[in-house]
C-alpha positions as CSV (number, residue, x, y, z in Angstrom):
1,X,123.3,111.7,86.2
2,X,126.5,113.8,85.2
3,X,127.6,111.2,83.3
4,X,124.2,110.9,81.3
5,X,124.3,114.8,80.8
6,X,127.7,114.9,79.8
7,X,127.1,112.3,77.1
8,X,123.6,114.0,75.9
9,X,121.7,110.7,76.3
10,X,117.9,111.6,75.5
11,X,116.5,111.5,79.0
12,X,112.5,111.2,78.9
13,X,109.8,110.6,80.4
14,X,107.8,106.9,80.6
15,X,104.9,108.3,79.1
16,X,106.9,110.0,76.6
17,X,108.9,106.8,75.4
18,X,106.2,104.4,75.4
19,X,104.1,106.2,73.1
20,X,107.3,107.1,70.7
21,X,107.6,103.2,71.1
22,X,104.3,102.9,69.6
23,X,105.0,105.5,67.1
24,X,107.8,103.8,65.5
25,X,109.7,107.2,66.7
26,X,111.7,106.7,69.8
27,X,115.5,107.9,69.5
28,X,118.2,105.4,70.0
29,X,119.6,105.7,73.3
30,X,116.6,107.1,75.2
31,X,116.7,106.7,78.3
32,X,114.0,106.6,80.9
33,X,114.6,107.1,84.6
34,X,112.5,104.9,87.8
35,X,112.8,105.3,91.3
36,X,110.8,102.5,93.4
37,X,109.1,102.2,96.6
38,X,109.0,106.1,96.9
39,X,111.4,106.4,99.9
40,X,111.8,109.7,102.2
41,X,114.8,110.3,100.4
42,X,113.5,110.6,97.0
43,X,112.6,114.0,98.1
44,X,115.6,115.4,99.5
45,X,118.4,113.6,98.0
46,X,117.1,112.2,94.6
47,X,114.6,115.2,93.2
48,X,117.2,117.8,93.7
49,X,119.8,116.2,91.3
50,X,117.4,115.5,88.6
51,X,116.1,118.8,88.7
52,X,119.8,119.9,88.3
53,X,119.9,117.8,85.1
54,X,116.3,118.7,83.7
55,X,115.9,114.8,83.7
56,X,112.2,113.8,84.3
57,X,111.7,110.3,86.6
58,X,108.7,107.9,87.3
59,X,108.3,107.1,90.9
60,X,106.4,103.9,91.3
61,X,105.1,104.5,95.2
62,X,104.4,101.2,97.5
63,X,101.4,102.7,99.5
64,X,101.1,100.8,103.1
65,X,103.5,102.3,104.4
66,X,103.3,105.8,103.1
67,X,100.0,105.7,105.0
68,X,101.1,104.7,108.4
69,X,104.0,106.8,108.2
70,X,106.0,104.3,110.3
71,X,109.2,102.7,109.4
72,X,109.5,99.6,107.1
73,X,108.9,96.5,110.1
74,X,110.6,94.0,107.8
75,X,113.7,96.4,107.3
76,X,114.0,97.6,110.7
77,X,113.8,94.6,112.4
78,X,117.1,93.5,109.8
79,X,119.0,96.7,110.8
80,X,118.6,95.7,114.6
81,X,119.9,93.1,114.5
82,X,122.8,93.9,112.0
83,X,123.2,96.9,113.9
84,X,123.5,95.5,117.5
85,X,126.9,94.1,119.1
86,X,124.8,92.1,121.4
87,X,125.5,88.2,121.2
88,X,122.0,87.4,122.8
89,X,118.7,88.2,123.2
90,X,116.6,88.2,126.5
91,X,112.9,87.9,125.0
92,X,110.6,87.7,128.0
93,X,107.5,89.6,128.2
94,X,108.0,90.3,124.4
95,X,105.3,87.1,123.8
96,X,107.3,86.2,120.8
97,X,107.6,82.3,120.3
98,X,111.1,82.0,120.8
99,X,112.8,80.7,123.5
100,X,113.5,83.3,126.7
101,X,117.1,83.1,125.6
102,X,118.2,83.4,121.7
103,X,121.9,83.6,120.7
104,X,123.0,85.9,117.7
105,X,126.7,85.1,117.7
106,X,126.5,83.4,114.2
107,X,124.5,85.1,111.0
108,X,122.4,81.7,111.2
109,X,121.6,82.3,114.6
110,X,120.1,86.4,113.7
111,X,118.4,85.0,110.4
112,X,116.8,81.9,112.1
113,X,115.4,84.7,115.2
114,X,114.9,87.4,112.2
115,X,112.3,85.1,110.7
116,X,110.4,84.1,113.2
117,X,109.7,87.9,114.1
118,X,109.0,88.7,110.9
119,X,106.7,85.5,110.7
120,X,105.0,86.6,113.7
121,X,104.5,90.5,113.7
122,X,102.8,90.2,110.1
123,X,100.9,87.1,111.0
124,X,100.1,88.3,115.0
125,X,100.5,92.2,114.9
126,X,99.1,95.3,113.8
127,X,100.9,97.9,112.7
128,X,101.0,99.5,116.2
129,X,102.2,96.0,117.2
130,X,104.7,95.8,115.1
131,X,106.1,99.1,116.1
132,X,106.4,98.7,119.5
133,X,107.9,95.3,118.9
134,X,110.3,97.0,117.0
135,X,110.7,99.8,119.6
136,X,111.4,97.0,122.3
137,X,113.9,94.9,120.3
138,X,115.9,98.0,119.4
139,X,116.1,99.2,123.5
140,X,117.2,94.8,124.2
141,X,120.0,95.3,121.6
142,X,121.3,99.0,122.6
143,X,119.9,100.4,119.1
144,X,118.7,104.2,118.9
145,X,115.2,103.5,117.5
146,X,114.3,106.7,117.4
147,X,117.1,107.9,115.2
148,X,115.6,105.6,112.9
149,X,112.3,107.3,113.0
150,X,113.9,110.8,113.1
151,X,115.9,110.0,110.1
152,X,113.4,108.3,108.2
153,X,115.9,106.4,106.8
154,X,113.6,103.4,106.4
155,X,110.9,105.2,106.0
156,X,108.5,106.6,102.9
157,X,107.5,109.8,101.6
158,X,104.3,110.8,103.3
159,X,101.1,112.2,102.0
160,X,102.4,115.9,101.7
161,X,105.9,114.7,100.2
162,X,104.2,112.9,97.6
163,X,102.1,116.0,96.5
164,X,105.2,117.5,96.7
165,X,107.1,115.0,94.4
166,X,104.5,115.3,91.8
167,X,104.7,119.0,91.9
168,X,108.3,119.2,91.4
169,X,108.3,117.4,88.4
170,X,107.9,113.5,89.1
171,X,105.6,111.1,87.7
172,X,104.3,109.2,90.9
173,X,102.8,105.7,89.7
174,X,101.8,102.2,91.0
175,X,103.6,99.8,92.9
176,X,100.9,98.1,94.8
177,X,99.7,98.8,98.1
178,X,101.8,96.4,100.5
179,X,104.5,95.7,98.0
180,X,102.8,92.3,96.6
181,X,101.2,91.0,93.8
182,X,100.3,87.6,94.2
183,X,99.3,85.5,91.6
184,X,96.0,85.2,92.2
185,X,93.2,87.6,90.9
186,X,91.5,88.5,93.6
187,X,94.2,89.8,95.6
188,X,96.0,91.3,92.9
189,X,92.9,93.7,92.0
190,X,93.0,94.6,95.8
191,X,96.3,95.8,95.6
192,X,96.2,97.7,93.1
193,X,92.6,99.6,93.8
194,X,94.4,99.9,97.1
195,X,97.5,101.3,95.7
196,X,95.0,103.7,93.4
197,X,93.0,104.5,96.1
198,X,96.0,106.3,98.1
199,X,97.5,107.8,95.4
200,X,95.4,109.1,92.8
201,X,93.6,111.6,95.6
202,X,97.5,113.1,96.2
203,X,98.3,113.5,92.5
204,X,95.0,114.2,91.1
205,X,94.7,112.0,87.7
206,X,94.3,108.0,86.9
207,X,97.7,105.7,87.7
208,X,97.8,103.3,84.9
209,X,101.8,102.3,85.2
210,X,102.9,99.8,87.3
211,X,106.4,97.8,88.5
212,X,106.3,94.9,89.9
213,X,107.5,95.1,93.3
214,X,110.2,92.7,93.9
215,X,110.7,92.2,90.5
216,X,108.5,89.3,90.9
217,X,105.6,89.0,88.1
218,X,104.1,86.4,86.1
219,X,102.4,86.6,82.2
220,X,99.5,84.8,84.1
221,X,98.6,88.5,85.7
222,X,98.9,90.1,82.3
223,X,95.2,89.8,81.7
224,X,94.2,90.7,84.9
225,X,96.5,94.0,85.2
226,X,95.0,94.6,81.8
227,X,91.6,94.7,82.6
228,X,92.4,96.7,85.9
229,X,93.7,99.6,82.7
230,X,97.6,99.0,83.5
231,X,99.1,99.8,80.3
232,X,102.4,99.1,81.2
233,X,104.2,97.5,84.0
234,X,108.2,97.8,84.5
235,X,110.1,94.3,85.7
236,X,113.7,94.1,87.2
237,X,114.9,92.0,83.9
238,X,118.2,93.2,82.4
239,X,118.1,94.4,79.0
240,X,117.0,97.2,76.4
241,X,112.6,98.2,75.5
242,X,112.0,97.8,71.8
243,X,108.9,97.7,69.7
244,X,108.6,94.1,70.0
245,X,109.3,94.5,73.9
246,X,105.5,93.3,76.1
247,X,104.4,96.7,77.7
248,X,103.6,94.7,80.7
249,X,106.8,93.1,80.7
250,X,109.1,95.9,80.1
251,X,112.9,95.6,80.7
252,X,115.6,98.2,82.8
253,X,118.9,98.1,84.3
254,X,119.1,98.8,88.3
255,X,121.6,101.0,88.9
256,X,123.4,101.0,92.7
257,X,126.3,101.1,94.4
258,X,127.4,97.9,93.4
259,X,127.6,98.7,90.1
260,X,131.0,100.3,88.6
261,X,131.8,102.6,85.8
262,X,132.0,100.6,83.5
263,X,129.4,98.2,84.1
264,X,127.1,101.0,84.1
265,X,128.4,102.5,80.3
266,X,128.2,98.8,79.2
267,X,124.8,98.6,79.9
268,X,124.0,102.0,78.5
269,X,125.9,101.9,75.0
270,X,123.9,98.4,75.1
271,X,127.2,96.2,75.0
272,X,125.8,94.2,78.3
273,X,122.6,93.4,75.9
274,X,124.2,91.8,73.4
275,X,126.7,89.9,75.7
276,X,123.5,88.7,77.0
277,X,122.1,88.2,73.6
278,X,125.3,85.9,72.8
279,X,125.4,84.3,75.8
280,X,121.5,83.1,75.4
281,X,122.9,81.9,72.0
282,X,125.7,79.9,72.1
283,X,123.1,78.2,75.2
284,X,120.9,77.5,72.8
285,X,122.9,76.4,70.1
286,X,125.4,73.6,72.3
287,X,122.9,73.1,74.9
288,X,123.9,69.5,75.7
289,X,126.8,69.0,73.8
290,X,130.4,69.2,74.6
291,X,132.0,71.8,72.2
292,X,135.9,72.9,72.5
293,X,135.9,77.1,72.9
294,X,137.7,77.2,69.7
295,X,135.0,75.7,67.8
296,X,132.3,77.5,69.7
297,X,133.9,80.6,68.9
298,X,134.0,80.0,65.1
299,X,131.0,78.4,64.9
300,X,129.9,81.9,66.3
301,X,131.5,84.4,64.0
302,X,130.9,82.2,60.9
């Protein structure tokens, strides 16, 4: 964010560039800022450094669990088990189907047992189940599990923090109710009425934004999200928005800690775009066909 403020990239909001966009009017190098899932730590470590900067940011808000208020199953059940030291697991009286002894020793031993609790507490479980699973598993393994509810570390921004997310500035919009969109029409109007249900109460105006959570969409639920009033939905696709860029297929670049410098200023200045752009090229052009780099290359720049 110091970086964006030192170089006076336009910072604006999703509203904001998508109507420019239609305009004709957007400046070069706007940037728009998204946060997903809406995670407890929006609000005390992400809000306070964009309100440092001024820079506005869309929040697209996963609703199940801000709701329950409980920690993420599927992501606490992963941190027990990379968290523990334990080589094995006693599971009686748990009534999981595994066996009364599971090794962990290897990683394919803790994925194999991983997804057959995950299998189970969604398929078996409530969300009360699922958190006194949870709560057991961590005591087996010698894991604090209620640090991990204290710290809310895995957890989402509740009712009240979402109010006060939108108050302080950010844009709180859809990203389904249990973090799925299936392709199937039905179930994708269910999650997102469910998703609007929650959320437009708490910030007091009609969602029509959406990211696909996962990054997993399809063109086939274009229509659909279209008639639901979704009048633009934001996919985990590398690469720059443009006029000719589907408003229900729009494009970012996620930013993390495994992203350096100068990966990050690539993408930015647009450089990583038209690598991509050349790349997608020179695929097109010799797909098939054996070509020496030499003749690639000035077949390229002629």
């Amino acid at each position: 964010m110091a970086w964006l403020a030192k170089k006076r990239f336009p910072v604006i909001s999703l509203s904001g560039a998508l109507e420019r966009l239609d305009k004709g009017n957007l400046k070069p190098g706007s940037i728009v800022l998204t946060i997903d899932d809406g995670w407890a730590g929006v609000m005390d470590r992400a809000l306070p450094v964009l309100r440092k900067y001024g820079f506005p940011v869309t929040v697209y808000v996963a609703s199940y669990y801000a709701l329950k208020e409980t920690p993420v199953f599927r992501l606490v059940l992963q941190y027990l088990f990379w968290k523990t030291k334990q080589v094995q697991l006693s599971t009686s009286s748990l009534g999981v189907p595994l066996a009364p002894v599971v090794r962990l020793a290897s990683e394919e031993e803790r994925e194999g047992v991983i997804s057959t609790l995950m299998e189970y507490g969604e398929a078996q479980l409530d969300e009360a189940g699922r958190s006194e699973l949870n709560r057991r598993l961590a005591e087996r393994l010698g894991v604090d599990y209620e640090q991990i509810v204290r710290s809310r570390v895995l957890s989402l921004m509740n009712q009240t923090e979402i109010r006060e997310a939108m108050k302080g500035g950010a844009d709180i919009q859809l990203h389904t109710h249990r973090h799925r969109l299936p392709v199937d029409r039905d179930l994708v109007k269910q999650e997102i009425l469910d998703n609007r249900t929650f959320l437009e109460p708490l910030v007091g105006r009609e969602l029509r934004h959406l990211c696909y959570p996962s990054g997993i969409w399809s063109k086939e639920q274009w229509p659909w999200l279209a008639d639901l009033g979704i009048e633009s939905a934001t996919t985990c696709v590398s690469g720059l928005n443009d006029n000719g860029t589907a408003r229900l297929g729009l494009k970012r670049f996620l930013d993390g800690e495994n992203v350096s410098a100068i990966e990050f200023e690539a993408e930015i200045y647009g450089l990583s775009e038209l690598l991509r752009g050349c790349r997608a090229f020179l695929k097109k052009t010799f797909q098939g066909r054996t070509v020496p780099i030499e003749t690639t290359a000035e077949s390229f720049l002629n």
